[in-house]
C-alpha positions in Angstrom: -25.8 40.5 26.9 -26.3 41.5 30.6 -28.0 39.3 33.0 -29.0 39.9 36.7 -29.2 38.3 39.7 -33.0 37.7 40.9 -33.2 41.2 43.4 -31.9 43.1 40.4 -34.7 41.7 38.2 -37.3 42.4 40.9 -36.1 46.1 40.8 -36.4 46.1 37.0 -40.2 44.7 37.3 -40.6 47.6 39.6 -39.0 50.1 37.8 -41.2 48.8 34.3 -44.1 49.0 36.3 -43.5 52.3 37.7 -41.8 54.3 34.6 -43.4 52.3 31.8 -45.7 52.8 33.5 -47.9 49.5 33.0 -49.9 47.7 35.9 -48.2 44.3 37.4 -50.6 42.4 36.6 -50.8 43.6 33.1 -46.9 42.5 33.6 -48.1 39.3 34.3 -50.4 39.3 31.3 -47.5 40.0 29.4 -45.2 37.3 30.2 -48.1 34.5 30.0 -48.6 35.7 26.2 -44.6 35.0 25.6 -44.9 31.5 27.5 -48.4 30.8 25.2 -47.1 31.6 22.1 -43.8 29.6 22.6 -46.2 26.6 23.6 -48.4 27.1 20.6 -45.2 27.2 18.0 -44.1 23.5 19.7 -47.4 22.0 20.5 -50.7 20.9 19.0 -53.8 21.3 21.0 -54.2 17.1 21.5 -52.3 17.0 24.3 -53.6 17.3 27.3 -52.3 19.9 29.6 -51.6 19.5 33.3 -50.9 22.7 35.1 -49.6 22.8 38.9 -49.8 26.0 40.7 -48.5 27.5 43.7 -50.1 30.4 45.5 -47.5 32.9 44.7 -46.7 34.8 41.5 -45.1 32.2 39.5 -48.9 30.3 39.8 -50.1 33.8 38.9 -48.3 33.4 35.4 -49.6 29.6 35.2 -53.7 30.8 35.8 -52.8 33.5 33.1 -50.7 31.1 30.9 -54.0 28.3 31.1 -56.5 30.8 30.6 -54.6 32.3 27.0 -53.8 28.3 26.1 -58.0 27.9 26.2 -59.0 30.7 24.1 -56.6 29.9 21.5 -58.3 26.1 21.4 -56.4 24.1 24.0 -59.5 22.4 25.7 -57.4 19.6 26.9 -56.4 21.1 30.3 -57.0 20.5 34.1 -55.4 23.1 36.7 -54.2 22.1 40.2 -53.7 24.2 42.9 -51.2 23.3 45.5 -53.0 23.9 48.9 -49.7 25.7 51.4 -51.9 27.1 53.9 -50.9 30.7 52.3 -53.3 32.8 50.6 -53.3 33.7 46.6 -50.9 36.8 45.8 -53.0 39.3 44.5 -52.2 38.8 40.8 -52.8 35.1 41.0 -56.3 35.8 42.6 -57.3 38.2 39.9 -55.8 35.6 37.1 -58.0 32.8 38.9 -61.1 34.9 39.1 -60.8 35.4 35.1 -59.7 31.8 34.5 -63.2 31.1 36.3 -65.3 33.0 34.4 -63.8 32.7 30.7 -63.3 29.3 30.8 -64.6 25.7 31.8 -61.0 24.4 32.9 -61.8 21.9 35.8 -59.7 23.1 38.9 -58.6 21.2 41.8 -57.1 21.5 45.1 -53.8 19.1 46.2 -54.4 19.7 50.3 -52.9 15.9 50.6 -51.3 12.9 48.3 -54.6 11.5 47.4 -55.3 14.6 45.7 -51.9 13.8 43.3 -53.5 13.1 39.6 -53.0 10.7 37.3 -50.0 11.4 35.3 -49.9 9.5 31.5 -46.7 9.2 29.1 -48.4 11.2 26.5 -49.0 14.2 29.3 -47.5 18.0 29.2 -46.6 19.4 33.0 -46.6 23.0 33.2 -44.8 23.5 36.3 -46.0 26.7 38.4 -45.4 26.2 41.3 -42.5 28.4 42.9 -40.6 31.1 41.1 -37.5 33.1 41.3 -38.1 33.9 45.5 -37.5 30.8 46.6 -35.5 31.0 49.1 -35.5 27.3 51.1 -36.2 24.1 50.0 -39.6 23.0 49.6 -41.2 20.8 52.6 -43.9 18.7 53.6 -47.5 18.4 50.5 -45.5 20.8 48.0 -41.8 18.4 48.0 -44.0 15.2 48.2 -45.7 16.6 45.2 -42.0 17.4 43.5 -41.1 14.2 43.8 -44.8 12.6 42.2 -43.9 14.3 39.3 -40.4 13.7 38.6 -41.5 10.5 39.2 -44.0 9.7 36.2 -43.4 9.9 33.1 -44.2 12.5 30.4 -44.5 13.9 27.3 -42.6 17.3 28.4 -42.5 19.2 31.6 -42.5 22.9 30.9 -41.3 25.4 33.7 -42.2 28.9 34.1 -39.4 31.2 34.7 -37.5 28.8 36.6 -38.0 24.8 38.0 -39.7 24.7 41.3 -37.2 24.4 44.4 -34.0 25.6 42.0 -32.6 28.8 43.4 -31.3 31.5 41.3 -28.1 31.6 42.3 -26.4 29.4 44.9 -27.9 26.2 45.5 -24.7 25.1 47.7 -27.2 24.6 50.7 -30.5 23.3 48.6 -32.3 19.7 48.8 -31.5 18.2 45.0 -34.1 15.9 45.4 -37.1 18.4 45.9 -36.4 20.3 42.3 -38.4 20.1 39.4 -36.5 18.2 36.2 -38.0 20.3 33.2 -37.8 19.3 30.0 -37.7 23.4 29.3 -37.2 26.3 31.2 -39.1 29.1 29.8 -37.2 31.7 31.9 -38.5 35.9 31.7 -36.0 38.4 30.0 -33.3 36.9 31.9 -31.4 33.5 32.3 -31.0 32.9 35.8 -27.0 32.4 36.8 -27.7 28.8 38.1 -28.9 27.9 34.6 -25.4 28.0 33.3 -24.0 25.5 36.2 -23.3 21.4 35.3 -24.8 20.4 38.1 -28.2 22.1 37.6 -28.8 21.1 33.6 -31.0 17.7 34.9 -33.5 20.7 36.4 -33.2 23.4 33.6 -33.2 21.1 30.8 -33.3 23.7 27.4 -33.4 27.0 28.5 -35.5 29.6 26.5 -35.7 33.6 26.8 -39.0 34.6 26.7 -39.0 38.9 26.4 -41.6 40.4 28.4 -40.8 44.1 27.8 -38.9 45.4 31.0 -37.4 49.2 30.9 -34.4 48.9 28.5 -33.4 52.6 30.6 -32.7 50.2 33.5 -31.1 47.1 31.8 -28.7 50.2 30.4 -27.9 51.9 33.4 -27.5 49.2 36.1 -24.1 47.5 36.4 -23.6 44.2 36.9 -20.9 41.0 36.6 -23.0 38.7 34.5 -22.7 38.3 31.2 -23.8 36.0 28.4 -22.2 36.2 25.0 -24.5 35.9 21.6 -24.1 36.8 18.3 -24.1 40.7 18.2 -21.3 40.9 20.7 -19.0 38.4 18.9 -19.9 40.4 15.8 -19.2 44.2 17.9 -15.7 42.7 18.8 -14.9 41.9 15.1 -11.8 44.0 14.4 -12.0 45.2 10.8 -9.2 44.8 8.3 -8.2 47.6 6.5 -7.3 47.8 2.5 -4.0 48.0 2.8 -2.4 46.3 5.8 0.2 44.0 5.3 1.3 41.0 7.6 3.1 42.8 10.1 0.3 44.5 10.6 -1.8 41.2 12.1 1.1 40.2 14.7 3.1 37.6 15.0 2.3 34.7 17.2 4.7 32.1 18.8 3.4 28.8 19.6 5.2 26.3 21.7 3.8 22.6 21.2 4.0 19.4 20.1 6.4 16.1 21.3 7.1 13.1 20.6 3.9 10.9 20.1 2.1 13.8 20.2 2.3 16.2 17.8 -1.2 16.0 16.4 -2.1 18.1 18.9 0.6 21.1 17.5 -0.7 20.7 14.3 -4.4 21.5 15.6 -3.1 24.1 17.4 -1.4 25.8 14.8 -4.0 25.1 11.9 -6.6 26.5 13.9 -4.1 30.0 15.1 -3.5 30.9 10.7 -7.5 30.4 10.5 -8.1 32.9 13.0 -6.1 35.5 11.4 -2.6 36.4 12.3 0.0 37.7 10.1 2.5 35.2 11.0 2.7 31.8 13.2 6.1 30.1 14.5 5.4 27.2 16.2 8.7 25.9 18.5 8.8 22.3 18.5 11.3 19.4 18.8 13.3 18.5 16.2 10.8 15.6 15.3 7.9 17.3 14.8 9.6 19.3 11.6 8.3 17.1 8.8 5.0 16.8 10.5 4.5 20.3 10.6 6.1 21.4 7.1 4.3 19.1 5.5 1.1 19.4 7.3 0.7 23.0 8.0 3.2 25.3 4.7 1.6 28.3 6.2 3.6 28.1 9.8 7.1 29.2 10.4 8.9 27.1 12.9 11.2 27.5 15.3 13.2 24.1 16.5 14.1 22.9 19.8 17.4 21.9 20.6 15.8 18.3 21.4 14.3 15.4 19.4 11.1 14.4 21.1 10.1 17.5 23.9 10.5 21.3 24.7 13.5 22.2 27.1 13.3 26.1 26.0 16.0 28.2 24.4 13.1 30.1 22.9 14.0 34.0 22.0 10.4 36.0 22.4 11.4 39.2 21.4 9.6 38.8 17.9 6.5 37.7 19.3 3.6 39.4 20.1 1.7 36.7 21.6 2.8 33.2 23.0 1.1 29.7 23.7 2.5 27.0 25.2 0.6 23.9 25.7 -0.9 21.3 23.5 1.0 18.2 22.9 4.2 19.5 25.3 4.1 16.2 27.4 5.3 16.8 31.0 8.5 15.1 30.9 11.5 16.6 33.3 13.1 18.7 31.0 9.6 20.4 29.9 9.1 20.9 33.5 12.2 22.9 33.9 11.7 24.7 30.6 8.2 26.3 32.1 9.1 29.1 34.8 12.2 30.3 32.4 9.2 30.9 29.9 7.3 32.7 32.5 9.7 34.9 34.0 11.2 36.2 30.3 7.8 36.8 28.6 6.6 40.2 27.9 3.6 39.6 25.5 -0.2 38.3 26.2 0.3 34.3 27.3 -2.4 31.4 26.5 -1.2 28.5 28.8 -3.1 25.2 27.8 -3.0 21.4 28.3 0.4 20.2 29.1 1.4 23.7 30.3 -1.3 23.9 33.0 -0.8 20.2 34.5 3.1 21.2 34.8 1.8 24.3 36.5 -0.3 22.8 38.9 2.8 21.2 39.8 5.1 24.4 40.3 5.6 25.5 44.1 4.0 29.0 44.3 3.0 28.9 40.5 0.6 31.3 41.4 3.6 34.7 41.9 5.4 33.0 38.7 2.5 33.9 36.4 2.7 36.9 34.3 -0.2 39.8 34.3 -1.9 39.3 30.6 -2.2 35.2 30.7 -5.0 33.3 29.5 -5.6 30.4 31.4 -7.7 27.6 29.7 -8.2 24.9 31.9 -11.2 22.0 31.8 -12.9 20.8 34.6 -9.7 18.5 35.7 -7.2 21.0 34.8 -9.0 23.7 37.0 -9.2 21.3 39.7 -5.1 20.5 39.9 -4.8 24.0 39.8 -6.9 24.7 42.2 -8.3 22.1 44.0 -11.5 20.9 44.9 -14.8 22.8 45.0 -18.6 22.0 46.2 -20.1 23.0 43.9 -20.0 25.5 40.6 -21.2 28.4 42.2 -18.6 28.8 44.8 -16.1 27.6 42.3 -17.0 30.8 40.0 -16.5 32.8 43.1 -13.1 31.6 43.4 -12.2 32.1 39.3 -13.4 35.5 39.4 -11.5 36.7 42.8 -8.3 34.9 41.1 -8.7 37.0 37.9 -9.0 40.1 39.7 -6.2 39.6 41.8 -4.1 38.0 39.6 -4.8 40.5 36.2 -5.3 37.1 34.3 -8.2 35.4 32.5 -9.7 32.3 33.5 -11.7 30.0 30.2 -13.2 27.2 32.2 -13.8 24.8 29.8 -17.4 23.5 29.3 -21.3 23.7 27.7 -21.2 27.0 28.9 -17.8 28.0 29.3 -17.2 30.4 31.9 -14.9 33.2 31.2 -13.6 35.7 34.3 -11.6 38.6 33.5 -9.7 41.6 35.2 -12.5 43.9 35.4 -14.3 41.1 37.9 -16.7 40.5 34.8 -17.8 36.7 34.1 -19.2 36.0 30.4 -20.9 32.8 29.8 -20.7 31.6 26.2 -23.9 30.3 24.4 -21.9 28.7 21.5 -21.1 24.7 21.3 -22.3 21.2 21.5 -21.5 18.1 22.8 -20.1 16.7 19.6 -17.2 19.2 20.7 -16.1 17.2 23.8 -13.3 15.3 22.1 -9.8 15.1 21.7 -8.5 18.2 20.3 -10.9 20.9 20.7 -9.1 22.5 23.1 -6.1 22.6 21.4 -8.4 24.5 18.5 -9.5 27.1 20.8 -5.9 27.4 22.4 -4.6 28.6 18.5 -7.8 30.8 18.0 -7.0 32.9 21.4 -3.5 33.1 20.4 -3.9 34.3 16.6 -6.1 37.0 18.3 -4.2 38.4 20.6 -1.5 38.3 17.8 -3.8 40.8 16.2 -4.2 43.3 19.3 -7.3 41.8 21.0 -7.2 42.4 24.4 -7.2 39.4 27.1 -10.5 39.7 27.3 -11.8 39.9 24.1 -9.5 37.7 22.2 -11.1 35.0 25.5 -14.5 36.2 24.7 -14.2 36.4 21.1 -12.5 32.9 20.9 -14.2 31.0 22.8 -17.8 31.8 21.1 -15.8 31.7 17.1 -14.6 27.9 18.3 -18.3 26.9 19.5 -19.7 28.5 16.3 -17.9 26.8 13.9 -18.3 23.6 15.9 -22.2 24.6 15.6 -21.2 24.2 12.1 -19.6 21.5 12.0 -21.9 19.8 13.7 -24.9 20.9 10.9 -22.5 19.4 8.3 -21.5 16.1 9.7 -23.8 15.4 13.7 -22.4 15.5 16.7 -21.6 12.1 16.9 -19.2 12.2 13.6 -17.5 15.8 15.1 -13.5 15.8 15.2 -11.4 19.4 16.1 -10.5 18.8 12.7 -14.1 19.9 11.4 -13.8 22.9 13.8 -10.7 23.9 11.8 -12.6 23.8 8.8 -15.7 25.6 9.9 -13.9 28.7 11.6 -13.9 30.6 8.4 -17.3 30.2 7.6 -17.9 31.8 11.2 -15.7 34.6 10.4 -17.7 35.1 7.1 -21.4 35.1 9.0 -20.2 37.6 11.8 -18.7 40.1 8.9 -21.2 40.0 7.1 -23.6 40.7 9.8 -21.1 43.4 11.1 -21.9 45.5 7.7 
């Protein structure tokens, strides 16, 4: 799914308007019936609602969004109108005027703090006071007012299109104290980039969707970088198996992993590669880890290390058409030599993980020893060794994506929304996963489901793409079977057939 950034979504309102053609604020009426109809599906009319306004567009869609909640039998509401000193947009005078004369909704000005209301625990905060053309902090009545409402509790705070003083985009240079903390984000056509940063989830809370109808001509013809991955693109990149392949044809994947101590993490790895459908698997690990594996995954050919406890390389590639090296490898000296001998023979795609990417980080000029056609799957720490330090997420994408370009690799930063940045300059944002995920050995899951995919032919980028929203979904599973709380990698293993099954058999 394609996402824009805020001017590209002004030029799609325009372009609705003009070729639809509908009036804006018919528009407006329009996305107000999205935001009251999600309301009414969550909420009973015996709350009582507290809407806050701005004079701009986004208060427009909060008079409308008041005015639809009455006639449908929400009597419970009282409307306040932030006083700026600027006059009503156009569309929010025209929604006032009818709010005025079709209902009996008490409305009040805020011109100072004693004009704040009283907030209750048992309240709903519709939040409408600046939109998606914010472009500086709010000051002065309207952040005092910010940080009234943060301040009291409530039942839920509901934002329209996006929390007041967020910006779309970059908020390196914003006041984090002057944003609205929403409960839900009920966002138009669109998620806004910001949503799918760490640092901004205490602000966006849930983020929901809401279609409101904008030209699907322009949302097909204009290019952009952003990306969101759901169901009907995993299901599109779904390669099909035909009646009479045969094991060869599926590939055959090589993964290096496992040591001493620490070969739970190979057997993860290599569980999860077979589930995800290769034709063969050899994982190369120390002499050690032979019983573990034969006895704990039959399916796996192996490949043994001239070495007890670690890898120290000796690893002909030639057979391979895909490699991962990684989970479990430790980073003991010999490992650490092994690495840019690995590097500089390999000829096939290349998913570095774990172990792989902290010995990396540690490599003078690692960056000319990687190969063109590696996956890099760092978390937040890994990236960060790698890399360094960034201010925030936004200028950290920046960074990911120019490194992916430049260096014909992929980037899977790790995360709720894991970030994805690929050759083409593209960034995909996965909408898959929970928290029960954030444990020991779901990485080393996804690390075997890239590999098994690219062992198939997926490109770098899809077998990233494709991955990374299989693993989430069958830790969605997972977590349906057993909660969050209870979640282990293990589970993943188990659900990623089930995934498989749902995106085939939406496929046909």
């Amino acid at each position: 799914m394609k996402f824009f950034p805020v001017d590209k979504i002004r030029e799609a309102d325009a372009y609705t308007i003009a070729n639809e053609p509908i009036a804006s604020i018919d528009l407006m009426e329009r996305a107000a019936g999205q935001l009251a109809e999600w309301i009414v599906s969550k909420y009973t009319g015996k709350h009582r609602f507290l809407f806050f306004a701005g004079p701009g567009n986004n208060g427009g869609d909060a008079w409308a969004l008041a005015r639809l909640l009455w006639h449908k039998g929400y009597k419970h509401i009282s409307f306040f109108l932030l006083d700026t000193g600027r006059s009503l947009s156009s569309n929010s005078e025209i929604n006032r005027t009818r709010l005025e004369k079709e209902t009996d909704i008490p409305v009040h000005a805020i011109c100072n703090t004693k004009d704040f209301p009283e907030i209750e625990a048992s309240d709903i905060i519709i939040d409408g006071l600046f939109g998606s053309g914010l472009s500086r902090s709010p000051d002065d009545l309207a952040s005092e007012l910010i940080r009234y409402i943060n301040g009291k509790q409530k039942l839920s705070l509901i934002a329209i299109d996006v929390p007041s003083g967020l910006f779309c985009e970059d908020n390196s240079g914003n006041k984090k104290e002057i944003i609205i903390q929403a409960t839900y984000t009920l966002t138009f056509q669109f998620p806004k980039l910001s949503f799918f940063f760490a640092e901004n989830s205490n602000y966006v809370g849930e983020w929901v969707v809401l279609p409101i109808g904008l030209h699907p001509d322009f949302i097909a013809k204009e290019n952009t970088i952003y990306h969101y991955i759901v169901e009907s693109d995993a299901t599109g990149l779904l390669q099909p198996r035909k009646k009479f392949s045969h094991k060869g044809t599926y590939g055959h994947a090589l993964l290096i992993a496992g040591s001493y101590g620490m070969m739970g993490a190979a057997v993860l790895s290599a569980r999860a590669a077979l589930r995800s459908g290769p034709g063969l698997l050899t994982v190369h690990t120390p002499r050690r880890g032979v019983e573990i594996l034969q006895t704990t995954v039959p399916e796996a050919l192996l490949s043994i290390d001239e070495s007890d406890i670690l890898f120290t390389g000796n690893t002909l590639l030639e057979k391979y058409s895909s490699v991962a090296i990684g989970p479990g490898i430790n980073q003991k000296t010999n490992t650490r030599k092994a690495l840019p001998g690995l590097l500089k023979d390999i000829q096939v795609p290349l998913v570095i993980d774990a172990d792989g990417l902290n010995i990396l980080a540690s490599l003078e000029n690692w960056q000319e020893l990687l190969p063109e056609n590696t996956i890099l799957t760092p978390h937040p720490k890994e990236f960060e060794r790698l890399f360094g330090k960034f201010k925030d997420s936004f200028s950290r994408m920046q960074f990911q994506r120019t490194f992916s370009t430049d260096h014909k690799c992929v980037i899977v930063l790790k995360g709720a929304n894991t970030c994805i940045t690929v050759p083409s300059g593209e960034i995909w944002f996965n909408t898959t996963g929970n928290p029960g995920m954030a444990s020991g050995g779901s990485g080393d899951v996804l690390t075997g489901i890239i590999l098994g995919l690219l062992a198939q032919g997926y490109s770098i980028s899809n077998a990233a793409r494709f991955g990374v929203y299989i693993h989430g979904m069958a830790g969605d599973m997972s977590a349906e079977c057993c909660g969050q709380y209870s979640l282990i990698a293990s589970d993943i293993i188990d659900n990623i057939g089930y995934a498989f099954c749902v995106l085939e058999k939406n496929r046909k």
